[in-house]
C-alpha positions as a Markdown table, in Angstrom:
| # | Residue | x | y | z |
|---|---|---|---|---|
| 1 | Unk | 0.0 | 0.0 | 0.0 |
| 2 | Unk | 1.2 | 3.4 | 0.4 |
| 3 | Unk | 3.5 | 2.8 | 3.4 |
| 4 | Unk | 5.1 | 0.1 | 1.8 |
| 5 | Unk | 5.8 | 3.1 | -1.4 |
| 6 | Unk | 7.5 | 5.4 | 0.7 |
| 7 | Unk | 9.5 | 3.1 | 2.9 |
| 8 | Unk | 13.3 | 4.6 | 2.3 |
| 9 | Unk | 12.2 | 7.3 | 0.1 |
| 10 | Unk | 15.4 | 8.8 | 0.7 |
| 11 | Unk | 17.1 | 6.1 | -0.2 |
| 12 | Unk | 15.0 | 6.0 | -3.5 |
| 13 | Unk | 16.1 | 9.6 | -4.1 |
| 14 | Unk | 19.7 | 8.7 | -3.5 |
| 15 | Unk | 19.3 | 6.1 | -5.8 |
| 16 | Unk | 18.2 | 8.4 | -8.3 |
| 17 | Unk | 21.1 | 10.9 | -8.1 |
| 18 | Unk | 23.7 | 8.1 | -7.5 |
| 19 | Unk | 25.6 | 8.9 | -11.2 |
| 20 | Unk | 25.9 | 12.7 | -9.5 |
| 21 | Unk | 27.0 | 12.2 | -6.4 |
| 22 | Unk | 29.4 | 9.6 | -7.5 |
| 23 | Unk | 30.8 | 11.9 | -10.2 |
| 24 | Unk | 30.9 | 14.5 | -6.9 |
| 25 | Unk | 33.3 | 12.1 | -5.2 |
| 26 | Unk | 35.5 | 12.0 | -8.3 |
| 27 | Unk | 35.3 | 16.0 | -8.9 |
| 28 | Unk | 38.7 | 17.0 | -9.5 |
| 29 | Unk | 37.9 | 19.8 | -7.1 |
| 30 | Unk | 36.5 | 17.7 | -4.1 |
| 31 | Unk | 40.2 | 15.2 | -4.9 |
| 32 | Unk | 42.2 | 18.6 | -4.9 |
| 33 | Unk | 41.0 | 19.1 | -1.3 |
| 34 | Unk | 41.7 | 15.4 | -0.5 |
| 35 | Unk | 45.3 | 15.1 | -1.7 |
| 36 | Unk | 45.8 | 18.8 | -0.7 |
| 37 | Unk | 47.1 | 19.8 | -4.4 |
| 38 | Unk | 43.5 | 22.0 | -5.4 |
| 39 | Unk | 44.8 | 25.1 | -6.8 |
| 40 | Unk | 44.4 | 27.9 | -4.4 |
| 41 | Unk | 42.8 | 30.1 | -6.6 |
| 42 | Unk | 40.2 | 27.6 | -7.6 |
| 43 | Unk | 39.5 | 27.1 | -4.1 |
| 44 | Unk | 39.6 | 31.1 | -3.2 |
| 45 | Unk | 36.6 | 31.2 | -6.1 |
| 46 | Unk | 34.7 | 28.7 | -4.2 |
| 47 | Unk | 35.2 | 30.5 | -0.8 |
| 48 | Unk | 33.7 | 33.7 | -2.3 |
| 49 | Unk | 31.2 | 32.0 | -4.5 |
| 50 | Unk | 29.7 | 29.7 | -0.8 |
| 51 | Unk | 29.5 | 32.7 | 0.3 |
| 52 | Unk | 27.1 | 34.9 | -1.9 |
| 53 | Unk | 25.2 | 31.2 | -1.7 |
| 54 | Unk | 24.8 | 31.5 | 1.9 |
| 55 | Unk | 23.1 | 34.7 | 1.8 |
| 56 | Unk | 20.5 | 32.8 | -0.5 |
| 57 | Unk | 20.6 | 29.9 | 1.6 |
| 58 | Unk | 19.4 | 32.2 | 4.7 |
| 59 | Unk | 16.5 | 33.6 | 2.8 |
| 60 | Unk | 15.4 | 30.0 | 1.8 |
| 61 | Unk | 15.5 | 29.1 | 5.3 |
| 62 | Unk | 13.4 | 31.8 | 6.2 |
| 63 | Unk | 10.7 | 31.1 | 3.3 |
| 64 | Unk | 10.9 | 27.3 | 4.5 |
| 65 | Unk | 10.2 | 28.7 | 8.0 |
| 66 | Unk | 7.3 | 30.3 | 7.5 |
| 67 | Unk | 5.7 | 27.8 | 5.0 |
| 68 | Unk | 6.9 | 24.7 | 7.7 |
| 69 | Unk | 3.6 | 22.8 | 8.6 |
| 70 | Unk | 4.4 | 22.1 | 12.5 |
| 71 | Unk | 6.0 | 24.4 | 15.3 |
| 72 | Unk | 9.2 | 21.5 | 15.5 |
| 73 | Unk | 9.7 | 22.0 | 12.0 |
| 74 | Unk | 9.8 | 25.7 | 12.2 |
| 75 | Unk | 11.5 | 25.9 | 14.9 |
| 76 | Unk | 14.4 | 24.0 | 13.5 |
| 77 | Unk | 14.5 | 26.3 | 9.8 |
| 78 | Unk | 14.1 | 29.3 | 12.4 |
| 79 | Unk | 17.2 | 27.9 | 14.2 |
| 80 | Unk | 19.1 | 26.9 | 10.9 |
| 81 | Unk | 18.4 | 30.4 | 9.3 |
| 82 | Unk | 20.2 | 32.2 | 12.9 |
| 83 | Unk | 22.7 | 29.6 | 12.6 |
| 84 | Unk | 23.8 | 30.4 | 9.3 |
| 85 | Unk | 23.5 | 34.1 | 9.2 |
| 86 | Unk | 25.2 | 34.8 | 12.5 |
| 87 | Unk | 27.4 | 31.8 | 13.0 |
| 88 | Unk | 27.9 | 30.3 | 9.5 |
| 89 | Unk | 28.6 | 33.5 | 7.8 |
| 90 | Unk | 31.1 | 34.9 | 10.3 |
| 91 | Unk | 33.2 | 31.9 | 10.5 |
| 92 | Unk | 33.1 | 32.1 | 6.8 |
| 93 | Unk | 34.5 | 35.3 | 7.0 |
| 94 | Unk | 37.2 | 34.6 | 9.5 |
| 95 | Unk | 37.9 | 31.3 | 7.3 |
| 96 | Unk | 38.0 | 33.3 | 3.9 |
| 97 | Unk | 40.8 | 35.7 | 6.0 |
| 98 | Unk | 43.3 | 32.8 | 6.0 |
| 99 | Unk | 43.0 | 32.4 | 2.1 |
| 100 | Unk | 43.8 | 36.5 | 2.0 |
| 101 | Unk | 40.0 | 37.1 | 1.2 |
| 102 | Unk | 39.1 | 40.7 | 2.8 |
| 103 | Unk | 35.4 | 41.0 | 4.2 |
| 104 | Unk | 35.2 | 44.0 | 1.7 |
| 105 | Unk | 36.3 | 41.1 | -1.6 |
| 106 | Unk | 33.5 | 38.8 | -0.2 |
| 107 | Unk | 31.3 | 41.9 | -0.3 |
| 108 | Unk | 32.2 | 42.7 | -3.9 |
| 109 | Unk | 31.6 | 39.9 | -5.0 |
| 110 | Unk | 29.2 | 38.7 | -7.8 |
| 111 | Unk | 27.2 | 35.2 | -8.0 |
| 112 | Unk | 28.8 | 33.1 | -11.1 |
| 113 | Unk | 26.0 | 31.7 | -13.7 |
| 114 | Unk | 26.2 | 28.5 | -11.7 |
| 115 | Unk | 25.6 | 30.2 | -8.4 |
| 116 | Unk | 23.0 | 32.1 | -9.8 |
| 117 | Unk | 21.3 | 29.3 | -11.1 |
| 118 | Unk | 21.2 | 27.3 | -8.2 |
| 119 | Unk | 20.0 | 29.8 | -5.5 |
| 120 | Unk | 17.5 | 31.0 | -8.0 |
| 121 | Unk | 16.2 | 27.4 | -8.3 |
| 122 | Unk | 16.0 | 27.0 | -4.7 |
| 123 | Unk | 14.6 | 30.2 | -3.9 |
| 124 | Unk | 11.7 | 29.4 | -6.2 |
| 125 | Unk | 11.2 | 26.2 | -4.8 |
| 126 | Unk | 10.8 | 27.9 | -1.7 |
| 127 | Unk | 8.5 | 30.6 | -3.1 |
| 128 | Unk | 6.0 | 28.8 | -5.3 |
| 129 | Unk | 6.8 | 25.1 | -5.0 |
| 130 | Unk | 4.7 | 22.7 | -2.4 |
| 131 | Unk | 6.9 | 22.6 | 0.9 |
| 132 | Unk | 7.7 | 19.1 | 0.2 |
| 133 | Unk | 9.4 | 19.9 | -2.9 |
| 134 | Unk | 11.7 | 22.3 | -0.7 |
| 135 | Unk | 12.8 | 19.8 | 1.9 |
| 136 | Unk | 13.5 | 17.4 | -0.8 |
| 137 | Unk | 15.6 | 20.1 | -2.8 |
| 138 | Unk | 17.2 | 21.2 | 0.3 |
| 139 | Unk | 18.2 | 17.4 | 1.3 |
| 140 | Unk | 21.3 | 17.2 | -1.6 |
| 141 | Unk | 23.0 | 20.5 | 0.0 |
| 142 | Unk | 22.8 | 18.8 | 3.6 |
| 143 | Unk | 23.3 | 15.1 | 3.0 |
| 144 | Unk | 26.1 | 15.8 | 0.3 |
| 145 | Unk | 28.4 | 17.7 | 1.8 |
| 146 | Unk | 28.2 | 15.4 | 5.1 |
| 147 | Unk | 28.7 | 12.2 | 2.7 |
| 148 | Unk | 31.7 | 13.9 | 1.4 |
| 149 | Unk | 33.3 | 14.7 | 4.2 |
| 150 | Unk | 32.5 | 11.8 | 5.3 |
| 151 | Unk | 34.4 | 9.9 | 2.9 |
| 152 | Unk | 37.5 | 12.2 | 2.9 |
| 153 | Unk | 37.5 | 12.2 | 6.7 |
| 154 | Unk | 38.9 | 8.4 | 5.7 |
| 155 | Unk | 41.7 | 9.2 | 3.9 |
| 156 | Unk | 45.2 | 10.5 | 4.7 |
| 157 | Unk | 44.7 | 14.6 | 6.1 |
| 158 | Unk | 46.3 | 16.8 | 3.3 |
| 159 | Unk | 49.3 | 18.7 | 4.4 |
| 160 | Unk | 47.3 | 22.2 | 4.3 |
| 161 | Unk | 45.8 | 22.3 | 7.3 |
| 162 | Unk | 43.0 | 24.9 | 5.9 |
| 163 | Unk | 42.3 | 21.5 | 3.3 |
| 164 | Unk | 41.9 | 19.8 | 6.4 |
| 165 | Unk | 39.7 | 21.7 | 8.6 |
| 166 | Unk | 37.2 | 21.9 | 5.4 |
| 167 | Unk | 37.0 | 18.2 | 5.7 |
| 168 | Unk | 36.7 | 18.1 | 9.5 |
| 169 | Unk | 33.7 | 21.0 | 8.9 |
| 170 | Unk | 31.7 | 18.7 | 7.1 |
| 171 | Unk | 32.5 | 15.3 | 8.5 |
| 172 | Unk | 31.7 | 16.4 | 11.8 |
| 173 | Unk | 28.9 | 14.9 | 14.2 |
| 174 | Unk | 26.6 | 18.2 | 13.9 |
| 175 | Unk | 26.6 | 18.2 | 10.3 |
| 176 | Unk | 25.7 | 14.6 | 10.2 |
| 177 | Unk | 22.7 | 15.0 | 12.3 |
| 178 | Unk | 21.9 | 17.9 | 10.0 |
| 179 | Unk | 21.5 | 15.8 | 7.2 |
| 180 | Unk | 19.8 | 12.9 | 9.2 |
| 181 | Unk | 17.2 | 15.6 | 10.2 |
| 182 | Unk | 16.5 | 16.4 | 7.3 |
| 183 | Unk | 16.2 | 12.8 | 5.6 |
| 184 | Unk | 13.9 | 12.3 | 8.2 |
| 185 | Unk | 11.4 | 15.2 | 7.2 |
| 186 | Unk | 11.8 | 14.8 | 3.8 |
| 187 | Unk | 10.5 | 10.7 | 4.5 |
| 188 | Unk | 7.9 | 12.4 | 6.7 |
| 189 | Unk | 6.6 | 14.3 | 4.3 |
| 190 | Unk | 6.7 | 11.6 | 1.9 |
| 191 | Unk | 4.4 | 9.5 | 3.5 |
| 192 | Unk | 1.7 | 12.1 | 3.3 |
| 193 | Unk | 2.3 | 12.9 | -0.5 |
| 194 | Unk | 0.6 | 11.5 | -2.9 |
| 195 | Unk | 2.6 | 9.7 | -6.2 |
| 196 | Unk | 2.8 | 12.9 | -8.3 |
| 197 | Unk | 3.8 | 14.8 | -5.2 |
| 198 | Unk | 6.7 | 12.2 | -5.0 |
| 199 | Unk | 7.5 | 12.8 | -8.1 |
| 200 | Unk | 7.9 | 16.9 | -7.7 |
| 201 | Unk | 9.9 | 15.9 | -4.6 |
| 202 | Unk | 12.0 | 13.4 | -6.7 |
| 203 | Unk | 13.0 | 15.7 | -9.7 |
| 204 | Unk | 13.6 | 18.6 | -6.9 |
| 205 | Unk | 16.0 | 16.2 | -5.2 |
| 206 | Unk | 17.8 | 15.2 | -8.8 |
| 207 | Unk | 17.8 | 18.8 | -9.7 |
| 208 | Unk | 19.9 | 19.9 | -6.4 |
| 209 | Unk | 22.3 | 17.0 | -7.2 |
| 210 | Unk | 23.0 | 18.9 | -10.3 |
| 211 | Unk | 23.1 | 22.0 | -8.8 |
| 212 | Unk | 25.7 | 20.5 | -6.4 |
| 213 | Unk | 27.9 | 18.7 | -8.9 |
| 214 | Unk | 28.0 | 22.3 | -11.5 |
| 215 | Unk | 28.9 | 24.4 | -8.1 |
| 216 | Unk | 32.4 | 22.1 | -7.8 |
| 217 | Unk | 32.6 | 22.6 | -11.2 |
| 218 | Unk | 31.9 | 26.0 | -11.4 |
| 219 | Unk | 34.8 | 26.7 | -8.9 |
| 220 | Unk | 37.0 | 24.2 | -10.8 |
| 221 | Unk | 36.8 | 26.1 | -14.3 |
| 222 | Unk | 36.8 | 29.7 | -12.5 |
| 223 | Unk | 33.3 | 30.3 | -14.1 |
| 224 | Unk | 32.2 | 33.8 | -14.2 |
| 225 | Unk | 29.7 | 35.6 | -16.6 |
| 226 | Unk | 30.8 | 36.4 | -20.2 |
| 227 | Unk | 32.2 | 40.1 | -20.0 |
| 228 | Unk | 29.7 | 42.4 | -22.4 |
């Protein structure tokens, strides 16, 4: 019946994304910071890039917030969206000053296409998608970076130590829970949705994978807009 449909939904979603998270793992980017040889400047262009994504990230957060369906639920995106804009941000800022990135650079700043793209998608999900759709778009930036850092957390530590704390950022036990909070919602919510609802939730889920595997790769290729 319909329990038995959305038993492991999340593992059906991770299922569906597995060529893009698996071509994630292999990124030359996300091996740079694992063998500690990425080019700095590739790496500097991520820094600044995460960055103008947070902002977005925040405001999702806050749309998620107010559309959640039960206090828990917004009380966690309430907590996520302090978390990121007064925590996040400002040990992004102090991490970015060990690369030689001034707050005023990370203020000038302008989103690449890929960046662009990505918080525009998930901003819209958040603004005129079903709140089901968001969770399940959110899940790849939560669940991914823990799974990588994971992973890289079991190989040798690069030599760079700022390499290293990246990897110990993202492997650690509150980012994990992160992710396993989220899962759990998004199987929540999958259980009340109906198939075609599934579906949306699916195809948000694929299209965040996407999102996640062009942002390594917009850092990787220095992506910025065509000069006119």
């Amino acid at each position: 019946g319909k329990r038995q449909m959305t038993d492991g939904f999340s593992e059906q979603l991770r299922q569906a994304a597995a060529g893009l998270w698996e071509a994630q793992h292999r990124h030359p980017f996300i091996r740079g910071i694992a063998d500690g040889t990425l080019d700095l400047e590739r790496f500097k262009h991520w820094i600044r890039q995460d960055y103008l994504f947070l902002i977005d990230y925040c405001r999702v957060f806050g749309l998620a917030a107010a559309r959640s369906p039960d206090l828990a639920t917004m009380a966690q995106f309430a907590k996520l969206l302090d978390e990121t804009l007064n925590t996040e941000m400002a040990l992004h800022r102090q991490y970015a000053s060990r690369f030689g990135i001034s707050v005023e650079e990370l203020e000038r700043e302008q989103p690449a296409p890929t960046t662009r793209g990505y918080t525009d998608f998930l901003l819209r999900t958040a603004a005129i998608g079903e709140f089901n759709e968001l969770a399940a778009a959110l899940l790849p930036c939560m669940w991914g970076y823990s799974e990588i850092g994971q992973r890289l957390a079991q190989e040798p530590r690069p030599a760079d130590s700022r390499y290293a704390e990246w990897i110990d950022s993202y492997s650690s036990q509150e980012f994990a829970e992160l992710a396993e909070w989220c899962r759990r919602l998004v199987e929540r919510l999958a259980q009340e949705a109906g198939q075609a609802e599934r579906a949306r939730m699916r195809d948000a889920f694929v299209t965040s994978s996407r999102w996640e595997l062009a942002f390594w790769d917009m850092a990787w290729r220095l992506e910025r807009w065509p000069a006119g």
